[in-house]
C-alpha positions, 0 to 999 in steps of 0.5 A, spaced: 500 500 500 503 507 497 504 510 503 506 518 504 509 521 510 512 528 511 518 529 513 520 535 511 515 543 513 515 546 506 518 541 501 519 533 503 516 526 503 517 519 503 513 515 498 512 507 500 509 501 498 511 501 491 518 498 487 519 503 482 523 496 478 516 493 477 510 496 472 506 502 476 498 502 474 494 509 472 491 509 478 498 509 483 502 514 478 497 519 480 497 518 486 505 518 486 505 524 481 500 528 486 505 527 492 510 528 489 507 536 486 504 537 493 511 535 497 516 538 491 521 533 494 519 525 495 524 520 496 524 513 494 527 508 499 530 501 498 529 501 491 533 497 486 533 499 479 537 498 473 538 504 467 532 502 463 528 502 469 529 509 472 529 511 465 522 508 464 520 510 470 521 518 470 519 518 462 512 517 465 512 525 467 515 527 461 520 528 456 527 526 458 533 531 457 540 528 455 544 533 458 549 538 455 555 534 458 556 528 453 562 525 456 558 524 463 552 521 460 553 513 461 554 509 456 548 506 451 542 510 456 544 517 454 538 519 458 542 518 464 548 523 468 553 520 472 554 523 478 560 521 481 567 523 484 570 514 481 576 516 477 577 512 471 584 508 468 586 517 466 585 519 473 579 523 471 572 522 475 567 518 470 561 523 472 560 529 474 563 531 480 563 539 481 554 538 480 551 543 486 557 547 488 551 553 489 544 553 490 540 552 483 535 548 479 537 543 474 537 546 467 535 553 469 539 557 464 535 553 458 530 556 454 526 551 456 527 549 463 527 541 467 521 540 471 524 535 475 529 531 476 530 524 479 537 520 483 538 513 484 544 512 489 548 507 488 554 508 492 554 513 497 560 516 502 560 515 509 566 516 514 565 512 521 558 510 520 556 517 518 553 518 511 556 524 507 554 528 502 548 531 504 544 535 499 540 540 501 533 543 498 529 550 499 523 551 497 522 556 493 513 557 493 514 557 501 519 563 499 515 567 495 508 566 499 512 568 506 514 575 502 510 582 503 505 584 498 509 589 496 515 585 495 511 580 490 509 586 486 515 588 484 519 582 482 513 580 479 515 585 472 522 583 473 526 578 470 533 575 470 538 572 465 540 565 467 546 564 464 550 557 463 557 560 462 556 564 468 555 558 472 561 555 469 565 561 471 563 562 478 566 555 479 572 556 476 573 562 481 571 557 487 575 552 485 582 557 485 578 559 492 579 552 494 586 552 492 588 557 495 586 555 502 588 548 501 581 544 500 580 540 496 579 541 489 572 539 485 575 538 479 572 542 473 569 542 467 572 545 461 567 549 456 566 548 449 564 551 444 559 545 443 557 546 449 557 555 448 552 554 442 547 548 445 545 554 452 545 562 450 542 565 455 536 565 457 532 571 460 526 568 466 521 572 470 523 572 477 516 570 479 514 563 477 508 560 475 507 552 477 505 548 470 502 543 474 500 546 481 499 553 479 502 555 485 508 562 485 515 561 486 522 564 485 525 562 480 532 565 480 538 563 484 546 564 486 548 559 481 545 560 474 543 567 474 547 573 472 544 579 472 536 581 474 534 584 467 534 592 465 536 594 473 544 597 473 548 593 476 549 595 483 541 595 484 541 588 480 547 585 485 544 588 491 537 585 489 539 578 487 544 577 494 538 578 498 532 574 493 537 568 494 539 570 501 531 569 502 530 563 498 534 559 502 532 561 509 531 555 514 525 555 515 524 553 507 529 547 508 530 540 508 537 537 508 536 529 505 541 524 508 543 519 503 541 512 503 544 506 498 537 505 494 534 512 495 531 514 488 530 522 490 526 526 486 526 534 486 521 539 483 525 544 479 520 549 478 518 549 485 525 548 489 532 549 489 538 545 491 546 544 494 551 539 494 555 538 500 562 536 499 564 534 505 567 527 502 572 526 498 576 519 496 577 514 497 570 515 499 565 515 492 559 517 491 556 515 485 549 517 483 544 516 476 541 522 474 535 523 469 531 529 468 524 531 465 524 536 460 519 542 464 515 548 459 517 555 458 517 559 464 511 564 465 
C-alpha cells in the first residue's frame, strides 16, 4: 500500500509501498505524481533499479533531457548523468563531480527549463558510520508566499538572465578559492564551444508560475543567474544577494541524508538545491541522474 509521510515543513516526503523496478498502474502514478507536486521533494527508499528502469520510470512525467555534458552521460542510456567523484584508468572522475557547488535548479539557464529531476544512489560516502554528502533543498513557493505584498509586486515585472557560462565561471573562481586555502579541489569542467552554442542565455521572470500546481515561486538563484534584467548593476547585485539570501532561509529547508537505494526526486520549478562536499576519496559517491524536460517559464 503507497504510503506518504512528511518529513520535511515546506518541501519533503517519503513515498512507500511501491518498487519503482516493477510496472506502476494509472491509478498509483497519480497518486505518486500528486505527492510528489504537493511535497516538491519525495524520496524513494530501498529501491533497486537498473538504467532502463529509472529511465522508464521518470519518462512517465515527461520528456527526458540528455544533458549538455556528453562525456558524463553513461554509456548506451544517454538519458542518464553520472554523478560521481570514481576516477577512471586517466585519473579523471567518470561523472560529474563539481554538480551543486551553489544553490540552483537543474537546467535553469535553458530556454526551456527541467521540471524535475530524479537520483538513484548507488554508492554513497560515509566516514565512521556517518553518511556524507548531504544535499540540501529550499523551497522556493514557501519563499515567495512568506514575502510582503509589496515585495511580490515588484519582482513580479522583473526578470533575470540565467546564464550557463556564468555558472561555469563562478566555479572556476571557487575552485582557485579552494586552492588557495588548501581544500580540496572539485575538479572542473572545461567549456566548449559545443557546449557555448547548445545554452545562450536565457532571460526568466523572477516570479514563477507552477505548470502543474499553479502555485508562485522564485525562480532565480546564486548559481545560474547573472544579472536581474534592465536594473544597473549595483541595484541588480544588491537585489539578487538578498532574493537568494531569502530563498534559502531555514525555515524553507530540508537537508536529505543519503541512503544506498534512495531514488530522490526534486521539483525544479518549485525548489532549489546544494551539494555538500564534505567527502572526498577514497570515499565515492556515485549517483544516476535523469531529468524531465519542464515548459517555458511564465
Amino acid at each position: 500500500m503507497l504510503t506518504v509521510k512528511r518529513i520535511g515543513k515546506h518541501l519533503g516526503a517519503e513515498i512507500s509501498g511501491v518498487d519503482l523496478s516493477r510496472p506502476i498502474d494509472e491509478d498509483t502514478f497519480a497518486k505518486i505524481s500528486k505527492a510528489f507536486f504537493d511535497n516538491e521533494v519525495v524520496v524513494f527508499r530501498n529501491q533497486k533499479l537498473t538504467p532502463a528502469q529509472q529511465i522508464d520510470f521518470t519518462r512517465r512525467f515527461g520528456v527526458l533531457e540528455q544533458h549538455v555534458r556528453k562525456e558524463h552521460r553513461l554509456e548506451g542510456f544517454p538519458e542518464i548523468l553520472i554523478v560521481s567523484n570514481v576516477l577512471n584508468s586517466e585519473g579523471k572522475a567518470i561523472g560529474v563531480e563539481d554538480a551543486g557547488r551553489f544553490w540552483h535548479s537543474d537546467l535553469s539557464y535553458k530556454q526551456v527549463p527541467s521540471l524535475l529531476s530524479a537520483l538513484y544512489a548507488i554508492e554513497v560516502p560515509v566516514r565512521n558510520g556517518v553518511v556524507l554528502g548531504n544535499t540540501s533543498f529550499a523551497s522556493t513557493t514557501a519563499a515567495y508566499d512568506a514575502l510582503p505584498e509589496d515585495a511580490k509586486h515588484k519582482l513580479g515585472s522583473l526578470k533575470n538572465v540565467h546564464s550557463y557560462v556564468h555558472y561555469r565561471g563562478k566555479n572556476i573562481q571557487a575552485q582557485k578559492e579552494e586552492q588557495a586555502r588548501g581544500e580540496r579541489v572539485v575538479q572542473e569542467h572545461i567549456l566548449t564551444e559545443e557546449h557555448l552554442k547548445q545554452v545562450p542565455d536565457a532571460e526568466m521572470p523572477i516570479v514563477r508560475t507552477h505548470p502543474v500546481t499553479g502555485r508562485k515561486g522564485l525562480f532565480i538563484n546564486e548559481a545560474h543567474t547573472s544579472h536581474i534584467a534592465r536594473l544597473p548593476k549595483t541595484e541588480s547585485d544588491a537585489l539578487l544577494r538578498e532574493i537568494c539570501s531569502h530563498i534559502i532561509k531555514p525555515e524553507f529547508q530540508y537537508e536529505h541524508q543519503w541512503q544506498v537505494g534512495d531514488l530522490l526526486m526534486w521539483d525544479n520549478v518549485a525548489a532549489q538545491h546544494k551539494a555538500n562536499f564534505n567527502y572526498g576519496l577514497p570515499l565515492r559517491r556515485l549517483m544516476h541522474r535523469t531529468t524531465v524536460r519542464g515548459s517555458a517559464p511564465f
